[in-house]
TORNUPA-687656 format. One line per 10 residues: their letters; for each residue x negated, z, y negated of N, C-alpha, C. Coordinates in Angstrom, 1 decimal. Each point is the difference from the previous one (the first is absolute). Layout:
N
A	X,Z,Y,X,Z,Y,X,Z,Y | ...
! end
This chain:
114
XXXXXXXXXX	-58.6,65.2,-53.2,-0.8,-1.2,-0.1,-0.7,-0.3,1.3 | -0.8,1.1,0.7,-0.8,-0.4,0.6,1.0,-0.1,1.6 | 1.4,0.7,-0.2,1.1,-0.3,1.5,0.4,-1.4,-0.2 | 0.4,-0.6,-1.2,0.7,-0.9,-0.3,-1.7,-0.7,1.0 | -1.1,-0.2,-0.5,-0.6,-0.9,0.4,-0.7,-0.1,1.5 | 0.0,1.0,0.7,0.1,0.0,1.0,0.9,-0.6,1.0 | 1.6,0.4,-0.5,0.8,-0.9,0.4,0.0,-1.4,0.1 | 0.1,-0.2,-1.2,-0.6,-1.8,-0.2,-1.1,-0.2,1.1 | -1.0,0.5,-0.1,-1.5,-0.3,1.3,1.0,0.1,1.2 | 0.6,1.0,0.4,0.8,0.0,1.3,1.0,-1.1,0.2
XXXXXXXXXX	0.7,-0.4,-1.4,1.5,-0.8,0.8,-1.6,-1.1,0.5 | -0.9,-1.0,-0.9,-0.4,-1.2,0.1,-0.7,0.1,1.4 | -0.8,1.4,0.2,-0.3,-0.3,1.6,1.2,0.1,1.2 | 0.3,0.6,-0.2,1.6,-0.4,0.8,0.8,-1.2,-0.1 | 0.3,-0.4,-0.7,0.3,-1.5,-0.5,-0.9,-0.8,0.6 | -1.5,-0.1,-0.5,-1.0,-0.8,0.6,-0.4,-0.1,1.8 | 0.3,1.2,0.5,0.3,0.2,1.3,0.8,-0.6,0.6 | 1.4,0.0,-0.3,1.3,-0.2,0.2,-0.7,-2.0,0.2 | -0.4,-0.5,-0.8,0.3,-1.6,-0.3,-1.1,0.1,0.7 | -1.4,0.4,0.5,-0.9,-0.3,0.9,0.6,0.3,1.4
XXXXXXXXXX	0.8,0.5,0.2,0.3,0.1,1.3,1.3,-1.3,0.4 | 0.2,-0.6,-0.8,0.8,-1.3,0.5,-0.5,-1.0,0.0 | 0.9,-1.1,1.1,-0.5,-1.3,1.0,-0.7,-1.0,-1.0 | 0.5,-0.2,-1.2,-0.2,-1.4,-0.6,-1.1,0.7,-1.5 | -0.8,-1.2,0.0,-1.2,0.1,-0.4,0.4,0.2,-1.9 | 0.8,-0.6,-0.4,-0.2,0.5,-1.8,0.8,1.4,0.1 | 0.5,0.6,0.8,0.5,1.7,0.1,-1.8,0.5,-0.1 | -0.5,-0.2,0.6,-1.3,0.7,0.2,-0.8,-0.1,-1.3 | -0.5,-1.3,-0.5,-0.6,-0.5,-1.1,0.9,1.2,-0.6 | 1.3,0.0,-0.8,0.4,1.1,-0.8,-0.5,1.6,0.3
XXXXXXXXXX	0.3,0.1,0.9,-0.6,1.6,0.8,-1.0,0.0,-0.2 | -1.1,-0.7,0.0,-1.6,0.4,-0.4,0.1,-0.2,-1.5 | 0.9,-0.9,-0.6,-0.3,0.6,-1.9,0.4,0.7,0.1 | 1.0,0.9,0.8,1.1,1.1,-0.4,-1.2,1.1,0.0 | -1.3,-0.1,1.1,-0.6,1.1,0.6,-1.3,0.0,-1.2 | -0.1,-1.2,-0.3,-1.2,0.2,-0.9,0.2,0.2,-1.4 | 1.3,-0.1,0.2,0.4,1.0,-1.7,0.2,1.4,0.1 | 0.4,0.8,1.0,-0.2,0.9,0.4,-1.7,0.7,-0.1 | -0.1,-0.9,0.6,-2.1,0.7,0.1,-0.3,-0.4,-1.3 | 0.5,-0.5,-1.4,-0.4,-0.6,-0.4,0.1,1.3,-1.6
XXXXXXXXXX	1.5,0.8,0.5,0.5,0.8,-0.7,-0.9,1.4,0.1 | 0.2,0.2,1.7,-0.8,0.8,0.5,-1.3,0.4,-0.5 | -0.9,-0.8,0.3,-1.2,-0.3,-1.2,0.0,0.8,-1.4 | 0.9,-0.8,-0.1,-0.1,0.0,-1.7,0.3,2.2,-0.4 | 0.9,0.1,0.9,0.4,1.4,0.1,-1.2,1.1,0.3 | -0.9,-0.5,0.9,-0.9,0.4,0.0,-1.0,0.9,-1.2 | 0.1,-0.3,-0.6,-1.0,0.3,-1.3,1.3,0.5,-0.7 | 0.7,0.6,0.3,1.1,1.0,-1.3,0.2,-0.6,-0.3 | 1.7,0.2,-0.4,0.9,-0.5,-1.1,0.0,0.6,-1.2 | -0.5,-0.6,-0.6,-0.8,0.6,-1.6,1.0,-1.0,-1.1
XXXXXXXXXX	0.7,0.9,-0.8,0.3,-1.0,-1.4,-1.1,0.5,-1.5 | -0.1,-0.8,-0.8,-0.2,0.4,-0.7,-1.5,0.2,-0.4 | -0.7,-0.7,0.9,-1.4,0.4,0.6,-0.9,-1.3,-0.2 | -0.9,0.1,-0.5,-1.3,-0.9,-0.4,-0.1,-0.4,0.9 | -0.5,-1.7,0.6,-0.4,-0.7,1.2,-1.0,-0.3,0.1 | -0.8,0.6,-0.9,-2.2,0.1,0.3,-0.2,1.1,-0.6 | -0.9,0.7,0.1,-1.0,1.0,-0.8,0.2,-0.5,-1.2 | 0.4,1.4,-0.9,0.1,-0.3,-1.5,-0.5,1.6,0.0 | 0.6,0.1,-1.7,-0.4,1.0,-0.4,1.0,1.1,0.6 | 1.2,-0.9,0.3,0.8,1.3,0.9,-0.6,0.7,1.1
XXXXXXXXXX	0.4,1.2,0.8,-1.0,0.7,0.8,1.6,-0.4,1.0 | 1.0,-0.4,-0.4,1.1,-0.4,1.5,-0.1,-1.6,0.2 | -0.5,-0.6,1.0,0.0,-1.5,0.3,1.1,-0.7,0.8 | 0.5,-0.7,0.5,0.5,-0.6,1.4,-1.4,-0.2,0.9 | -0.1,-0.1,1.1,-0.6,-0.8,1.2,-0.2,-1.6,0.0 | -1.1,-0.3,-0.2,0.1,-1.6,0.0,-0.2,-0.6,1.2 | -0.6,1.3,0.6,-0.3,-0.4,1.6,1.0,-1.0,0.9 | 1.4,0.6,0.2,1.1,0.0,0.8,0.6,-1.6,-1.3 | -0.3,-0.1,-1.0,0.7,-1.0,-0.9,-0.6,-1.0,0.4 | -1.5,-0.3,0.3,-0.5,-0.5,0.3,0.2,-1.2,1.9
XXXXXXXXXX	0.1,1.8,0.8,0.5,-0.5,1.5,1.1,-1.0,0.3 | 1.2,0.6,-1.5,1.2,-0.7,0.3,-0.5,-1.7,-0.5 | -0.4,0.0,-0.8,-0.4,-1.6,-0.7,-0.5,-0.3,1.3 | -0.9,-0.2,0.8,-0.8,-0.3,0.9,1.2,-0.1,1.1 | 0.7,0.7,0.5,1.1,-0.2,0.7,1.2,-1.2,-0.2 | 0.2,0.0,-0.8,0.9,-1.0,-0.7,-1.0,-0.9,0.3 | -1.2,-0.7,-0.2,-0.5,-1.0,-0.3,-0.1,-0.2,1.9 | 0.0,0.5,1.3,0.1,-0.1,0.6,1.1,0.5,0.7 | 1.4,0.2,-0.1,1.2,0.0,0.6,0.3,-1.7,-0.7 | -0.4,-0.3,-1.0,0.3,-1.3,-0.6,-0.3,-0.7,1.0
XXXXXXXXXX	-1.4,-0.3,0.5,-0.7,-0.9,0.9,1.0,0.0,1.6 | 0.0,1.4,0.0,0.5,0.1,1.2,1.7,-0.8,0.5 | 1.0,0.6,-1.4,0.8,-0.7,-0.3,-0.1,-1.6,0.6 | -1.4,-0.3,-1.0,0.5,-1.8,-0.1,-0.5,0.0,1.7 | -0.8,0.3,0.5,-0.7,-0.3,1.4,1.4,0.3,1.1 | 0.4,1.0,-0.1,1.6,0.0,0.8,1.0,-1.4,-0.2 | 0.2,-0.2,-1.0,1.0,-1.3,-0.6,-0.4,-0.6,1.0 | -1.9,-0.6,-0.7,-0.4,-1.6,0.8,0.4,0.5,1.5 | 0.0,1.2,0.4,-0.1,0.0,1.7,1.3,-0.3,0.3 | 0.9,1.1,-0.5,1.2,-0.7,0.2,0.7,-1.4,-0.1
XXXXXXXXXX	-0.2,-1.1,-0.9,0.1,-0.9,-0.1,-0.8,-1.0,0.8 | -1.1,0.4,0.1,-0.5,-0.5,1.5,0.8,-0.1,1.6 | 0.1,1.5,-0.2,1.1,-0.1,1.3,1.1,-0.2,0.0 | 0.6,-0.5,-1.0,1.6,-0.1,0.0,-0.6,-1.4,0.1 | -1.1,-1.0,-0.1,0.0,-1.2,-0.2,-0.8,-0.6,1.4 | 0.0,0.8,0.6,-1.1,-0.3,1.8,1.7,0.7,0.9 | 0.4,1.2,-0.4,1.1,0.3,1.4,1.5,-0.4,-0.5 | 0.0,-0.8,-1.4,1.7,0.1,0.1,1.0,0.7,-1.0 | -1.1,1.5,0.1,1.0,1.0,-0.2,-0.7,0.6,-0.8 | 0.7,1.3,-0.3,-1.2,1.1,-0.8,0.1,1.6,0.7
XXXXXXXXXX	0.3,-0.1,1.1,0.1,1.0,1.4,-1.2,0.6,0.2 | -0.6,1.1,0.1,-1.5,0.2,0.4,-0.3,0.4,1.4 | 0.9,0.4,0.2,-0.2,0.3,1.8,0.6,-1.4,0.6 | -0.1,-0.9,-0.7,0.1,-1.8,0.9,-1.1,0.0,0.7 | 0.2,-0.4,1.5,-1.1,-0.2,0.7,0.7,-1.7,0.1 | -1.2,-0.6,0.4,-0.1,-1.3,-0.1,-0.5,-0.2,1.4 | -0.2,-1.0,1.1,-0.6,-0.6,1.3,-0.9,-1.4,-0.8 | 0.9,-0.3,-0.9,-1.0,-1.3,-0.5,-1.3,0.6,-1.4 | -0.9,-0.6,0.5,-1.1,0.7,-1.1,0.1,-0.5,-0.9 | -0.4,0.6,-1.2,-0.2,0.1,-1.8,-0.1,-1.8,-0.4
XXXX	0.7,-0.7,-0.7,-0.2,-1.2,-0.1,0.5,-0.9,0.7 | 0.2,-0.1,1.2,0.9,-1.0,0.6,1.3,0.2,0.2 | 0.7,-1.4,-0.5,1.6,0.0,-0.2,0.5,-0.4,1.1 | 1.2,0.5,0.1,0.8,-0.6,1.9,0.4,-1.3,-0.1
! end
């Protein structure tokens, strides 16, 4: 269980890598969800892989971690943000240079059309 899920954490940073390191801007947008599902898994791995296990104090004496359940919600709620904040950026600059290239250098500045 715990090889199978490590794997998975590895292909998605690798994956996530792979699409951050290319020219046009929605490759990247994907690569940062790719990476924040990864940190997102990661996390969650953190606090044992427990089946079977109570998710607060009960009367059981074996619990899960709410700690790390908790991290991952808070993460999501901000790879979300981040998500949408890459889009708008991207679609910003695919809508000022033309293109959606990120190493575009431009001579004419932000806003003015030729």
């Amino acid at each position: 269980m715990e090889l199978l899920y490590s794997v998975c954490v590895g292909v998605l940073v690798s994956c996530g890598v792979f699409l951050i390191l290319r020219a046009r801007s929605f490759p990247i947008v994907l690569g940062l969800t790719m990476l924040s599902y990864a940190v997102n898994l990661f996390l969650f791995a953190s606090g044992r892989l427990t089946i079977n296990k109570a998710a607060i104090l009960s009367a059981n004496e074996q619990y899960a971690d709410p700690l790390p359940q908790a991290l991952v919600l808070t993460a999501i709620v901000i790879g979300f943000a981040m998500t949408a904040f890459s889009v708008i950026l991207a679609i910003r600059a695919r809508a000022d240079l033309g293109n959606d290239y990120v190493n575009q250098q431009t001579n004419n500045k932000i806003g003015v059309k030729k």
